[in-house]
N, CA, C and O atoms as a CHARMM CRD file, in Angstrom:
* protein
*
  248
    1    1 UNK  N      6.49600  12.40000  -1.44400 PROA 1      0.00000
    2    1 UNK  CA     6.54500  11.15600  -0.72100 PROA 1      0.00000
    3    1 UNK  C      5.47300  10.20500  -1.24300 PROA 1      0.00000
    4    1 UNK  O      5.70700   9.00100  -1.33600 PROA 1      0.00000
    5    2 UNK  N      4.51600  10.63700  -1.52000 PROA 2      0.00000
    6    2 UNK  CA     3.16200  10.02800  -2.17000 PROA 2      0.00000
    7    2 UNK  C      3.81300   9.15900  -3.68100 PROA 2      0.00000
    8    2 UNK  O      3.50300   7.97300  -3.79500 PROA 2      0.00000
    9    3 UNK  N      4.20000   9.44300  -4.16100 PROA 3      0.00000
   10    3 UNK  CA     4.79100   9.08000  -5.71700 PROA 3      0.00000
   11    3 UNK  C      6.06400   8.06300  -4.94500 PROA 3      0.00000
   12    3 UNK  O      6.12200   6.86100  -5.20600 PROA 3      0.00000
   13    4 UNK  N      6.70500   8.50100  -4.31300 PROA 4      0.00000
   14    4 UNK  CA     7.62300   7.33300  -4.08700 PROA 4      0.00000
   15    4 UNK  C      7.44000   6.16700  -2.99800 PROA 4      0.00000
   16    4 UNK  O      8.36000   5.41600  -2.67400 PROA 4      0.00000
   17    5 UNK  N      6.16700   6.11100  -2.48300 PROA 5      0.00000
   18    5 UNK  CA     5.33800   4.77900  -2.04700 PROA 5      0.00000
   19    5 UNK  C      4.62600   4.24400  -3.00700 PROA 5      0.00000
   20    5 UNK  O      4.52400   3.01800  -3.04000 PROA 5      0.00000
   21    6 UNK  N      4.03400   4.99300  -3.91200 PROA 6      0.00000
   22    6 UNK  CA     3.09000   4.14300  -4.65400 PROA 6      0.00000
   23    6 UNK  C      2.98100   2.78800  -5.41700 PROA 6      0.00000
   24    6 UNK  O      2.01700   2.28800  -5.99800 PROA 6      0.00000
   25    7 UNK  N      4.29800   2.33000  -5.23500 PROA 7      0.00000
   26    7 UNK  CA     4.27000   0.95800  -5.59000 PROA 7      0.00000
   27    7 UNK  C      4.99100   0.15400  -4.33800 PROA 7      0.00000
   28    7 UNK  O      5.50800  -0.95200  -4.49000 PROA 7      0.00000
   29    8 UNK  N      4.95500   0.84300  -3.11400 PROA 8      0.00000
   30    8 UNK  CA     5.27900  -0.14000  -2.07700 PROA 8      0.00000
   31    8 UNK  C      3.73100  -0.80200  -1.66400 PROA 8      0.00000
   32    8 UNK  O      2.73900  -0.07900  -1.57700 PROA 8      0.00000
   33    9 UNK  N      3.69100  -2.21500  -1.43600 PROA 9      0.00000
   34    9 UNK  CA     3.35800  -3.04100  -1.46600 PROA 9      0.00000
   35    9 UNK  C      2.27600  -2.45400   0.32000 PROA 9      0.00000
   36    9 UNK  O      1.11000  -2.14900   0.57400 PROA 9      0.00000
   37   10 UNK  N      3.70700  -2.60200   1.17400 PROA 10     0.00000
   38   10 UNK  CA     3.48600  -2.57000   2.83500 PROA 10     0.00000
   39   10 UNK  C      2.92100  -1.45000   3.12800 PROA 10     0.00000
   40   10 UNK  O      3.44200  -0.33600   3.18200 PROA 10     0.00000
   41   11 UNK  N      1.63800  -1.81000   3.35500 PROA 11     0.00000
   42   11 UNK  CA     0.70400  -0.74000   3.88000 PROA 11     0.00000
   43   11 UNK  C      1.49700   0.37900   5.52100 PROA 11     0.00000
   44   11 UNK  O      1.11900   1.41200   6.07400 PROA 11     0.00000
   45   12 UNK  N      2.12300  -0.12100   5.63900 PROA 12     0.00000
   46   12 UNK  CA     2.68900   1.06600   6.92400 PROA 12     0.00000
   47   12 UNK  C      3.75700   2.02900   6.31500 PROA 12     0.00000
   48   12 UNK  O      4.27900   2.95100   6.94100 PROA 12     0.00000
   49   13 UNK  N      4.02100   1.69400   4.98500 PROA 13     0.00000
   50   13 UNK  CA     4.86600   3.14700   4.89600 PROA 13     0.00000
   51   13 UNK  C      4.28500   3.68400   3.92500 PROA 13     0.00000
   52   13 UNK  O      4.74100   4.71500   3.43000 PROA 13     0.00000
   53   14 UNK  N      2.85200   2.92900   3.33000 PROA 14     0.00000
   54   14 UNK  CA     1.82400   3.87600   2.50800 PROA 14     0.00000
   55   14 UNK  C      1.42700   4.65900   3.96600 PROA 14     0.00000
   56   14 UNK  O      1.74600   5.84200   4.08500 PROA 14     0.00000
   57   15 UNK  N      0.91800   4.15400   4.76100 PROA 15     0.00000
   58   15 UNK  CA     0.18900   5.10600   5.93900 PROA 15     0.00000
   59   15 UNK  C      0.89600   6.31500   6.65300 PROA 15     0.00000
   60   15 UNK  O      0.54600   7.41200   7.08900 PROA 15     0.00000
   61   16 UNK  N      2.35100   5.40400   6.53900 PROA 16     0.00000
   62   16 UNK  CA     3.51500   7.06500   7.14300 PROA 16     0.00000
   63   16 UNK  C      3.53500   7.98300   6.11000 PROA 16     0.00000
   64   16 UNK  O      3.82200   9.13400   6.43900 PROA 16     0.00000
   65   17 UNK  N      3.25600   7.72200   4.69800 PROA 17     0.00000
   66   17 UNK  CA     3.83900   8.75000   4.09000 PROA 17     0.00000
   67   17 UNK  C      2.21100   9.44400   3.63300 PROA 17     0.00000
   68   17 UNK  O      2.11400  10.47500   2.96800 PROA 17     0.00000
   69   18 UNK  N      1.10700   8.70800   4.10300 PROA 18     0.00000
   70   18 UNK  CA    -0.15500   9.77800   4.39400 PROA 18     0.00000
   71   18 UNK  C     -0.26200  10.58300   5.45900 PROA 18     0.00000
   72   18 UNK  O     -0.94500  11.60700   5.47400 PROA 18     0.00000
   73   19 UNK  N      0.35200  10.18800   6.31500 PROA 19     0.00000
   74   19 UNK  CA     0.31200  11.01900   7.54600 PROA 19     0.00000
   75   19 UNK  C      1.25600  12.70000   7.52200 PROA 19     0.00000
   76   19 UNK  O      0.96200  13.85700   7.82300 PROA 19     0.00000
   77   20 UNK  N      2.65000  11.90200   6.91300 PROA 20     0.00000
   78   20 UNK  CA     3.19600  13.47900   6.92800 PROA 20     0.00000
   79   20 UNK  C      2.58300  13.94600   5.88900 PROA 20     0.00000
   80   20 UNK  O      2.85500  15.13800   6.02700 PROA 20     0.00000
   81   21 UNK  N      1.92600  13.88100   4.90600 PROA 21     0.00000
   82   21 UNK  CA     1.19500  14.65900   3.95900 PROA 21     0.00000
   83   21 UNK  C     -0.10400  15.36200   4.51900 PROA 21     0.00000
   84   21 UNK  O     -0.68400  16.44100   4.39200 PROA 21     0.00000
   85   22 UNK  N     -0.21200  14.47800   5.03100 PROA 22     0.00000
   86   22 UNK  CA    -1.52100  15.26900   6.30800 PROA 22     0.00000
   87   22 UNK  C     -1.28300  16.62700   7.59600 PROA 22     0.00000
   88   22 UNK  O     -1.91900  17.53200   8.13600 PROA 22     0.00000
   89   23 UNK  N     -0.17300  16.11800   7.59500 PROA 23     0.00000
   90   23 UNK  CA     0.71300  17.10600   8.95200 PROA 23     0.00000
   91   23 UNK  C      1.50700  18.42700   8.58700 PROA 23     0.00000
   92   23 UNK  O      1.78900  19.48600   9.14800 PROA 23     0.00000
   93   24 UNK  N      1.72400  17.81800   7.34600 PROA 24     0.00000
   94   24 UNK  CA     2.55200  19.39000   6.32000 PROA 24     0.00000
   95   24 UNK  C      1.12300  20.22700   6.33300 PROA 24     0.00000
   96   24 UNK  O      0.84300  21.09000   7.16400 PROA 24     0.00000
   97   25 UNK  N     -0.01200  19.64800   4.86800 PROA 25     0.00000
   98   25 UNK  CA    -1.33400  20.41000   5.01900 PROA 25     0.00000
   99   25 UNK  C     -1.93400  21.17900   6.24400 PROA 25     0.00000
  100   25 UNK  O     -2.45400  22.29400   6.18400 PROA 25     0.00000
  101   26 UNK  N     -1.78000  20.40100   7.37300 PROA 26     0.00000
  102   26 UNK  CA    -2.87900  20.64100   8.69500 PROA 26     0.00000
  103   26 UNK  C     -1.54900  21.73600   9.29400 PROA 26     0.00000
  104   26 UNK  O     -2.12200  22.81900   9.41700 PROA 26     0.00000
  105   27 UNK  N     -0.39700  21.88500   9.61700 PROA 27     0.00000
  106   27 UNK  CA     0.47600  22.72700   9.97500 PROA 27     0.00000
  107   27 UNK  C      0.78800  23.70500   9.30100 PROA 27     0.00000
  108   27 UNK  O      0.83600  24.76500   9.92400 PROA 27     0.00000
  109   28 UNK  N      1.15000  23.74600   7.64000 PROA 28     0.00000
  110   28 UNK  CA     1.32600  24.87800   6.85600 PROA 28     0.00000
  111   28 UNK  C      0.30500  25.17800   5.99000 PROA 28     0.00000
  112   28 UNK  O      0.09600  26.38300   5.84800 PROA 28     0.00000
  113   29 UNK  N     -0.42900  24.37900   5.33600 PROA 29     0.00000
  114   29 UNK  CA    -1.31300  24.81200   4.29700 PROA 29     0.00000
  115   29 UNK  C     -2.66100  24.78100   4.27700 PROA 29     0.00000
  116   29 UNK  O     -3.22400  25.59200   3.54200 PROA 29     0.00000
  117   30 UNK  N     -3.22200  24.13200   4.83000 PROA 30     0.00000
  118   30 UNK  CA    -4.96500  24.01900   5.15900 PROA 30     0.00000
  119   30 UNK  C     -5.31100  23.47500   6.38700 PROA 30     0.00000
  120   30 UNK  O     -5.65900  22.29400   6.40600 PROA 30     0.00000
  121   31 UNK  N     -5.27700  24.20600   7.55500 PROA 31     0.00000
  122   31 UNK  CA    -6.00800  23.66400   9.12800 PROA 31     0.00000
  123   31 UNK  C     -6.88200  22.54200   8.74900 PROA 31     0.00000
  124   31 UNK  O     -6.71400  21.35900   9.04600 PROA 31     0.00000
  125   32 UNK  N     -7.76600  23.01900   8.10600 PROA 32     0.00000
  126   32 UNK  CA    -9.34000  21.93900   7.80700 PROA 32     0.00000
  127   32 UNK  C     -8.99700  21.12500   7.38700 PROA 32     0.00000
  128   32 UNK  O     -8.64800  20.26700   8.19700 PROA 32     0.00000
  129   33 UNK  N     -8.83400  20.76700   5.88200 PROA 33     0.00000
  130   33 UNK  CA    -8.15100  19.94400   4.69500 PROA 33     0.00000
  131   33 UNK  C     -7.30200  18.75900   5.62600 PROA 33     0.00000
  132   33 UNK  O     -7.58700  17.56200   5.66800 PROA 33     0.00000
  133   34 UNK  N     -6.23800  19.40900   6.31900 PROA 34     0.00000
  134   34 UNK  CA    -5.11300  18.54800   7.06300 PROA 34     0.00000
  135   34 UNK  C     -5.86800  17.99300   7.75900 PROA 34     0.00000
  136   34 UNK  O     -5.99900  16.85600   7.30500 PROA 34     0.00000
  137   35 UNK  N     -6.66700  18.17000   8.91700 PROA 35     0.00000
  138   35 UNK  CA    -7.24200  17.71600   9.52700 PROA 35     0.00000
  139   35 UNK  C     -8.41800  16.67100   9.41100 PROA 35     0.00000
  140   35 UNK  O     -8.65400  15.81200  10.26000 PROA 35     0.00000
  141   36 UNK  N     -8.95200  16.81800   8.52600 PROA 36     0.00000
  142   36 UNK  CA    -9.76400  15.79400   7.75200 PROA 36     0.00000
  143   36 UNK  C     -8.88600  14.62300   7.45600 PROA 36     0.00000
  144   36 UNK  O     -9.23400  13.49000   7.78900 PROA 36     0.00000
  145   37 UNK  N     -7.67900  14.87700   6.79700 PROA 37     0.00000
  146   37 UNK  CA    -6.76300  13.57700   6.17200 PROA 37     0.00000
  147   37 UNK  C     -6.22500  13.43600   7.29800 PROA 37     0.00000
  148   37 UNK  O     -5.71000  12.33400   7.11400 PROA 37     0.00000
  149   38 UNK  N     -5.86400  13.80700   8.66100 PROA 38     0.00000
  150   38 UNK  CA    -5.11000  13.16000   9.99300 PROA 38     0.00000
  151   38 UNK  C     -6.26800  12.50800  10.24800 PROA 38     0.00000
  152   38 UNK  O     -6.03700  11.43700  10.80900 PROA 38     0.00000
  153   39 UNK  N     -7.72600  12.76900  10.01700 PROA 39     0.00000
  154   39 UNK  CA    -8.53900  12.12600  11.05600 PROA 39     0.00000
  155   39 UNK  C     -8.64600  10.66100   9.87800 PROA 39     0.00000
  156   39 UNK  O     -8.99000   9.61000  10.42000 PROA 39     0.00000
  157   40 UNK  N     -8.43200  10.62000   8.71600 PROA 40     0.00000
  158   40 UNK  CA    -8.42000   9.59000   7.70000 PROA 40     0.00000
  159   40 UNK  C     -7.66300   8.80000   8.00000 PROA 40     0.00000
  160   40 UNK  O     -7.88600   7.66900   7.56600 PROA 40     0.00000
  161   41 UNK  N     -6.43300   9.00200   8.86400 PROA 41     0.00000
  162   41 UNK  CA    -5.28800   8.35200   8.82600 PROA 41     0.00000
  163   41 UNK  C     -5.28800   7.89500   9.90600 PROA 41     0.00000
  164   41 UNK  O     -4.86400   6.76100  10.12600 PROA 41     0.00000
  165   42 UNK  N     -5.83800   8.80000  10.96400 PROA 42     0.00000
  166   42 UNK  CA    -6.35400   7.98700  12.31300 PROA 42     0.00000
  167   42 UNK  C     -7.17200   6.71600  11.94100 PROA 42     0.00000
  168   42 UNK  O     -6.47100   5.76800  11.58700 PROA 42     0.00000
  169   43 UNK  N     -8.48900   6.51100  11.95200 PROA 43     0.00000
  170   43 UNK  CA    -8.92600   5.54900  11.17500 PROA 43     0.00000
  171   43 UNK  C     -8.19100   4.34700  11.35700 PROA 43     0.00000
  172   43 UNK  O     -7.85700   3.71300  12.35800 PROA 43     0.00000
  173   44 UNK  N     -7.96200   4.13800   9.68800 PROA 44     0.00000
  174   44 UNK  CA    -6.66300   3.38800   9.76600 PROA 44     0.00000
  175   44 UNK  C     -6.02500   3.33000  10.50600 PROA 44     0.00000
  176   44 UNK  O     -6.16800   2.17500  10.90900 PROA 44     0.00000
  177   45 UNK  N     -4.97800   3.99800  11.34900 PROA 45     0.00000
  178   45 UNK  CA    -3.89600   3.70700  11.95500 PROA 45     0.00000
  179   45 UNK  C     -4.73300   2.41700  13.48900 PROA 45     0.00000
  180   45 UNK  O     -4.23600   1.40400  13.98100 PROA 45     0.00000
  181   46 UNK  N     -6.11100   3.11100  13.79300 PROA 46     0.00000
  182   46 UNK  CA    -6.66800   2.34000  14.64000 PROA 46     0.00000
  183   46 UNK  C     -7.16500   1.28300  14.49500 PROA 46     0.00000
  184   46 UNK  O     -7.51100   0.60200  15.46000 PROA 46     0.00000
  185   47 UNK  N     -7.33900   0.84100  13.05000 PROA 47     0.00000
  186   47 UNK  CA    -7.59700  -0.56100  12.88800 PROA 47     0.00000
  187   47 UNK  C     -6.70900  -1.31700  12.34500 PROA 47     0.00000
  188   47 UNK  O     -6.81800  -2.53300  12.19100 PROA 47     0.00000
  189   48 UNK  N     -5.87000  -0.69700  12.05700 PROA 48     0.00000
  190   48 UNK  CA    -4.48200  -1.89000  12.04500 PROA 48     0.00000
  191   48 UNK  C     -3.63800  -1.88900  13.47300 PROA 48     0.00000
  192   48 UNK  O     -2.57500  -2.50800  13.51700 PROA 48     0.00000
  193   49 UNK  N     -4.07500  -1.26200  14.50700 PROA 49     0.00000
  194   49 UNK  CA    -3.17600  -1.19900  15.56700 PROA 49     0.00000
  195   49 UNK  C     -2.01300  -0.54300  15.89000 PROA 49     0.00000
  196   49 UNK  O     -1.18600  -0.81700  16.76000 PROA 49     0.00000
  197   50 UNK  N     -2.04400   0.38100  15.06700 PROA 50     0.00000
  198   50 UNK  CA    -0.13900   0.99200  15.07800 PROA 50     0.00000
  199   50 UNK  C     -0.67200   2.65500  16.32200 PROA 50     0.00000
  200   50 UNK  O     -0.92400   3.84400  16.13000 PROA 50     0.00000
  201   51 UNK  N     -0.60000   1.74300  17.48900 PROA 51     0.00000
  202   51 UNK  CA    -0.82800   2.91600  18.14400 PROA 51     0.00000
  203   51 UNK  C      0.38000   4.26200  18.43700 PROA 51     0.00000
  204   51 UNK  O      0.01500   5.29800  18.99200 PROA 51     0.00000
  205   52 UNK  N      1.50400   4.09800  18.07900 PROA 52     0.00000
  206   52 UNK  CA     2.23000   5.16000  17.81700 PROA 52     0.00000
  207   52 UNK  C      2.06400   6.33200  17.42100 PROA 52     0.00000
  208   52 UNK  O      2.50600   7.37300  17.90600 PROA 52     0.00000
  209   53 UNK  N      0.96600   6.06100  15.90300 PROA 53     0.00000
  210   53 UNK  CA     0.49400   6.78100  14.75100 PROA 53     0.00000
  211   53 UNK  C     -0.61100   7.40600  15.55400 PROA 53     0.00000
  212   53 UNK  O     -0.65600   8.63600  15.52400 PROA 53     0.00000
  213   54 UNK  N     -1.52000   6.76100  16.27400 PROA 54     0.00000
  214   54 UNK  CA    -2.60100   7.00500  16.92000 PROA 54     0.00000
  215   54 UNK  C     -2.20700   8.20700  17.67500 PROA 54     0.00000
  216   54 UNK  O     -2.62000   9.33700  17.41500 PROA 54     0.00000
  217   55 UNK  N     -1.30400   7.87900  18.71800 PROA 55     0.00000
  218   55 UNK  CA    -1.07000   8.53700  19.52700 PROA 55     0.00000
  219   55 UNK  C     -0.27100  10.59900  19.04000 PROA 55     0.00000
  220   55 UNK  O     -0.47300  11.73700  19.46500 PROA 55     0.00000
  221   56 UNK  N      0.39600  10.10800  18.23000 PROA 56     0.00000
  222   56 UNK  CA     1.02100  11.25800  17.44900 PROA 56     0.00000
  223   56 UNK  C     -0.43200  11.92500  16.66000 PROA 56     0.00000
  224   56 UNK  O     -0.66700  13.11200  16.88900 PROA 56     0.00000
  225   57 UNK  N     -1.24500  11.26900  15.88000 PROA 57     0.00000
  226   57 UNK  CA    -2.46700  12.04600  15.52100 PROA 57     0.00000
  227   57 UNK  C     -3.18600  13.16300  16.51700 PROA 57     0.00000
  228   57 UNK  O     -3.60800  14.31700  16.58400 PROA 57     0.00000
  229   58 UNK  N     -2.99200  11.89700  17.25000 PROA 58     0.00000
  230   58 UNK  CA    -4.35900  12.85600  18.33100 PROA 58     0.00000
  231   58 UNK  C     -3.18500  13.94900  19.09800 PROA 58     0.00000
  232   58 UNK  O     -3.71600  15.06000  19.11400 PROA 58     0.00000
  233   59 UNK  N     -2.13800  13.99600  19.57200 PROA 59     0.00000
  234   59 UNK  CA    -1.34100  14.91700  19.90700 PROA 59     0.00000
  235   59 UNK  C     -1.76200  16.22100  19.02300 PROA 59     0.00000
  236   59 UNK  O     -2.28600  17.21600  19.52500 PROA 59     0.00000
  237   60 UNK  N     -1.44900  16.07500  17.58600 PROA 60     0.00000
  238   60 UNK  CA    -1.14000  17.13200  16.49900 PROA 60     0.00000
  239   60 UNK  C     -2.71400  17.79800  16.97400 PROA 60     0.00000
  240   60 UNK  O     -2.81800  18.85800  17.59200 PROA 60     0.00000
  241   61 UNK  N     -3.99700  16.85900  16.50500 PROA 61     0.00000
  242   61 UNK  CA    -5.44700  17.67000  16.63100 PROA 61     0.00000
  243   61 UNK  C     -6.10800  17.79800  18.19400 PROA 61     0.00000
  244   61 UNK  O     -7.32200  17.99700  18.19300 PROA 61     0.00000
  245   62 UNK  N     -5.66400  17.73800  19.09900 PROA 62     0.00000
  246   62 UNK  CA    -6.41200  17.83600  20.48700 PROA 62     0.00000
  247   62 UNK  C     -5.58900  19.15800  20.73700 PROA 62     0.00000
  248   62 UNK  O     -5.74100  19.79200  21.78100 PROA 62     0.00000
């Protein structure tokens, strides 16, 4: 998913397609690792306002 945003322009489907890359890691492949890049993506997601993203972050790590 990473390779096929990389030349989209619109930062919200660069940020969706960091997030499930974050959520695959933090669910199947590295607890820590994932979790570091959800809390990266939190971040962001909170200063652009997309509280959706927000809200689904903090679900996955609380």
């Amino acid at each position: 998913m990473n390779n096929l945003t990389i030349e989209i322009t619109m930062d919200g489907f660069r940020l969706l397609a960091k997030y499930y890359e974050a959520k695959v890691t933090f669910l199947y492949l590295d607890e820590i690792k994932g979790e570091e890049e959800l809390l990266n993506v939190l971040t962001t997601s909170q200063f652009l306002g997309n509280g959706q993203l927000v809200d689904e972050i903090k679900g996955l790590i609380d």
